[in-house]
FINU-544774 format. One record per residue: residue in one letter; x, y, z of N, C-alpha, C in turn; residue number from 0. Coordinates in pm, whole numbers, plus 50000, padded with zeros to 5 digits. Atoms other than C-alpha are relative to their C-alpha. Layout:
<recs>
REC   code    n_xx    n_yy    n_zz   ca_xx   ca_yy   ca_zz    c_xx    c_yy    c_zz   pos
REC      A       X       Y       Z       X       Y       Z       X       Y       Z   NUM
...
</recs>
This chain:
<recs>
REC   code    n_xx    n_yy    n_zz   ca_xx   ca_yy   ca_zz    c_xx    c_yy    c_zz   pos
REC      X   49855   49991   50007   68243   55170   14612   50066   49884   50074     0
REC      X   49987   50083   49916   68294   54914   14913   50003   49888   49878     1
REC      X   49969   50129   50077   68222   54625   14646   50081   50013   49872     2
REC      X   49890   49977   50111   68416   54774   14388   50114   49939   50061     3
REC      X   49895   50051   49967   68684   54707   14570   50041   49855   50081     4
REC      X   49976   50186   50009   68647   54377   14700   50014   49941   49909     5
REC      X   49937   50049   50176   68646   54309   14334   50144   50015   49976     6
REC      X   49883   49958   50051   68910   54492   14233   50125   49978   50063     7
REC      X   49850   50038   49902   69180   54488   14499   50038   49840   49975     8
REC      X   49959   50115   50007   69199   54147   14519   50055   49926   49876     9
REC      X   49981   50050   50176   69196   54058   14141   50110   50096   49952    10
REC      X   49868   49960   50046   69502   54328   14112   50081   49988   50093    11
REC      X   49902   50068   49925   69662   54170   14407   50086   49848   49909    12
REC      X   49952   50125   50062   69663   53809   14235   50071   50010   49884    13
REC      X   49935   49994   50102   69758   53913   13922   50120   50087   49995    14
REC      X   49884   49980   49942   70038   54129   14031   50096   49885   50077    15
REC      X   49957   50121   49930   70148   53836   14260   50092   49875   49811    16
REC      X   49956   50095   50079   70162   53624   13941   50084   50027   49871    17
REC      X   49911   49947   50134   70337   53907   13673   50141   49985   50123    18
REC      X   49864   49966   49924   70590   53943   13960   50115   49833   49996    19
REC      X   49968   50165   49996   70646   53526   13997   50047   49998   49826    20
REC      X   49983   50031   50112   70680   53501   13607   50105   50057   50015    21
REC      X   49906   49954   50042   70921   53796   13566   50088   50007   50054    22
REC      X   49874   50112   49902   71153   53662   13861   50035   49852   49914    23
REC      X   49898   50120   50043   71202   53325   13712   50008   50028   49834    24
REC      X   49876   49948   50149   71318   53520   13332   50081   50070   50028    25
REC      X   49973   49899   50051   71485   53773   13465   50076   49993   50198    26
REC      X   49994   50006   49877   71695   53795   13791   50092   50145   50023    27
REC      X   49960   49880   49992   71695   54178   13915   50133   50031   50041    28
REC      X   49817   50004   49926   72057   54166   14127   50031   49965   49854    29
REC      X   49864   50068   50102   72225   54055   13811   49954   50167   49852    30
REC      X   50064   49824   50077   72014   54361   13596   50039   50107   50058    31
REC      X   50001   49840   49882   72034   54619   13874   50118   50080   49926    32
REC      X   49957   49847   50083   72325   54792   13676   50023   50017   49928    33
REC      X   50073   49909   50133   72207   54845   13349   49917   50042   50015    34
REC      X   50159   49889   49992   71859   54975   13505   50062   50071   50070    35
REC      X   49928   49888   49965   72054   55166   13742   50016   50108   49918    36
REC      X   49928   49896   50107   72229   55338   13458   49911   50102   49938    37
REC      X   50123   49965   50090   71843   55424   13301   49986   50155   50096    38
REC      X   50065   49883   49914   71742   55805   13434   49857   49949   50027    39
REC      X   50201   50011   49956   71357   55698   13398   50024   49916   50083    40
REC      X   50003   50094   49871   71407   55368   13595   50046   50037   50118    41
REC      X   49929   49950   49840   71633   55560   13913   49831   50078   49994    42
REC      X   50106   49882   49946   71299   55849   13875   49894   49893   49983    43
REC      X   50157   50127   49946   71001   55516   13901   50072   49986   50108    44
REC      X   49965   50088   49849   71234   55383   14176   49913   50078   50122    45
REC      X   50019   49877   49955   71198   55722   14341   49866   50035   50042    46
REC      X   50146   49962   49978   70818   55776   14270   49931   49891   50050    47
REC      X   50068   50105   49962   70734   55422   14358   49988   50000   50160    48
REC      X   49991   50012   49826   70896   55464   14714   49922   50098   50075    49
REC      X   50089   49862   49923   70721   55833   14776   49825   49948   49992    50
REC      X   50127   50014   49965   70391   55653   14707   50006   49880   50128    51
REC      X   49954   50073   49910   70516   55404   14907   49978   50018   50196    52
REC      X   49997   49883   49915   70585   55619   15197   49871   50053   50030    53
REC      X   50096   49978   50003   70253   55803   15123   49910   49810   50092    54
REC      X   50116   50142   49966   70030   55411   15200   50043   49981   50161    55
REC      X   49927   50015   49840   70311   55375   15528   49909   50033   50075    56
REC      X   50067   49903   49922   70135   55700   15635   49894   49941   50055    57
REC      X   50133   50005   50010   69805   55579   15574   49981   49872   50134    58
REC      X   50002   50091   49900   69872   55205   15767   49998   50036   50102    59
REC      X   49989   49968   49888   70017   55378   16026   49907   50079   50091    60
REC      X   50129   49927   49955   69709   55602   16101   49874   49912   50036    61
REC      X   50069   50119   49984   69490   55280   16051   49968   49939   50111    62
REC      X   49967   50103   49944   69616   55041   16196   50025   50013   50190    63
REC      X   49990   49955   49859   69608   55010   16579   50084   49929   50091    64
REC      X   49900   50059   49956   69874   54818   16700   50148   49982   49904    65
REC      X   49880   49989   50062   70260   54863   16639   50046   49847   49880    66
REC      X   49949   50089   50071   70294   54497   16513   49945   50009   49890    67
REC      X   50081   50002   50083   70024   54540   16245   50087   50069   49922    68
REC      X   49931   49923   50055   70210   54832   16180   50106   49987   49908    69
REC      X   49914   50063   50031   70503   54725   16130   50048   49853   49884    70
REC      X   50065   50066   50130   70369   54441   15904   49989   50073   49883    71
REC      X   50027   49971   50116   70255   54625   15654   50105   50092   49982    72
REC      X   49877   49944   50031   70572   54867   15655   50092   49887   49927    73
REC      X   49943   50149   50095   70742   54530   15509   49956   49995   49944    74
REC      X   50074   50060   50113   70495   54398   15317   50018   50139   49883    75
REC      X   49993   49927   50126   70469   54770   15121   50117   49997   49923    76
REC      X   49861   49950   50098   70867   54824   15090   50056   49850   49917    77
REC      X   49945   50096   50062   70919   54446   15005   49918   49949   49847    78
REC      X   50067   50073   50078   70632   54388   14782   49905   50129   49912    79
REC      X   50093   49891   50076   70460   54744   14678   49885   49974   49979    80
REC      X   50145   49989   49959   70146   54723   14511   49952   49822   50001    81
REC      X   50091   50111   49922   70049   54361   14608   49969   50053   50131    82
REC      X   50091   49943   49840   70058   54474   14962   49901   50074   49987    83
REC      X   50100   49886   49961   69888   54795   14882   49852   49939   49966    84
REC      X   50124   50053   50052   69618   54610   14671   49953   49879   50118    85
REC      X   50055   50071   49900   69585   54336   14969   49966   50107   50091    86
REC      X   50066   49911   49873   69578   54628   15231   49873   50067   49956    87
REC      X   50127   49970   50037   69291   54800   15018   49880   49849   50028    88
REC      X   50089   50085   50010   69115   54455   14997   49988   49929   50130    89
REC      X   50019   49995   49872   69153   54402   15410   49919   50102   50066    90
REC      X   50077   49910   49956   69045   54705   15462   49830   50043   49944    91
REC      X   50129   50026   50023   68712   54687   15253   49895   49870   50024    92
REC      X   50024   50082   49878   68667   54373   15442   49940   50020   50142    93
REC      X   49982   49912   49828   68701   54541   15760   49784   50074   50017    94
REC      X   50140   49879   49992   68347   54756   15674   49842   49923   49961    95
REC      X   50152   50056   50105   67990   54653   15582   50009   50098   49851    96
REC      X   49966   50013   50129   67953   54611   15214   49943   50202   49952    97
REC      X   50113   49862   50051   67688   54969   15244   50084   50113   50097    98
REC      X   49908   49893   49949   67981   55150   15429   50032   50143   49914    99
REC      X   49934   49939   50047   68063   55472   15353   50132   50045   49966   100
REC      X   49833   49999   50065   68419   55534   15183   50080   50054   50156   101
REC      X   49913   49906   49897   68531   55778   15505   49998   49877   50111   102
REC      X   50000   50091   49876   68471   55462   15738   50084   49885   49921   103
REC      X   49870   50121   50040   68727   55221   15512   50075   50130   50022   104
REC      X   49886   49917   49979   68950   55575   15474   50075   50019   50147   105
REC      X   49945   49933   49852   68986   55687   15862   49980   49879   50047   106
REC      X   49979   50082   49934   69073   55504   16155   49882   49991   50119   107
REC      X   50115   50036   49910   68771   55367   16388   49981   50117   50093   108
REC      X   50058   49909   49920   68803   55635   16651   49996   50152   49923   109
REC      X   50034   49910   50070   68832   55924   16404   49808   49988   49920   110
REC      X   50165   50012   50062   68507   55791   16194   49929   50025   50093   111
REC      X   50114   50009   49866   68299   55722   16547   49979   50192   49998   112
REC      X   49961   49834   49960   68419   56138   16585   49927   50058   49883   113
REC      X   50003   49919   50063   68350   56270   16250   49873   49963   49881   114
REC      X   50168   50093   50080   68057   56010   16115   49861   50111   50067   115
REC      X   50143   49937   49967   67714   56202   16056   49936   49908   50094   116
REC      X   50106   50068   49920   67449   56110   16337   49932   49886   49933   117
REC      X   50128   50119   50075   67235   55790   16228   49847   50061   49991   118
</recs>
């Protein structure tokens, strides 16, 4: 799973990064914002984008062990969504040896040490 996602994260970081860059220079949201406004489905994505949003916050904030880190990636999610999230997945499977188990990228270092089977 660990190399799955060194694959993956990263390769739907970049390419997110680069649909986002394209559809900024056709399309400039402030000048759209109220005809999508007006859309019911687009206000209910806004909505579900920010509650997963919110949801990843959680997750950093449990992570992560210092407020500035913290605080980093609270920006990076609300300014940038899933690039951040797909870079924070692909930091965090970084973070582990490649033969890690999933619960030692999920939890935060002193939880795993706590709740990791004996060797």
């Amino acid at each position: 799973m660990i190399v799955m996602l060194r694959v993956v994260a990263p390769l739907l970081c970049v390419t997110m990064t680069a649909l986002v860059i394209q559809t900024s220079l056709q399309s400039n949201l402030l000048e759209e914002w109220d005809s999508l406004a007006a859309i019911p489905w687009m206000r209910t994505t806004l909505v579900d984008f920010y509650y997963n949003i919110l949801l990843l916050i959680f997750w950093a904030f449990y992570k992560e062990q210092s407020w500035a880190s913290r605080v980093l990636w609270l920006v990076l999610f609300v300014c940038t969504g899933a690039i951040a999230t797909a870079l924070y997945v692909a930091v965090q499977a970084y973070r582990v040896p490649v033969d890690a188990p999933l619960a030692q990228l999920l939890l935060n270092p002193d939880d795993y040490r706590r709740f990791a089977p004996p060797a």
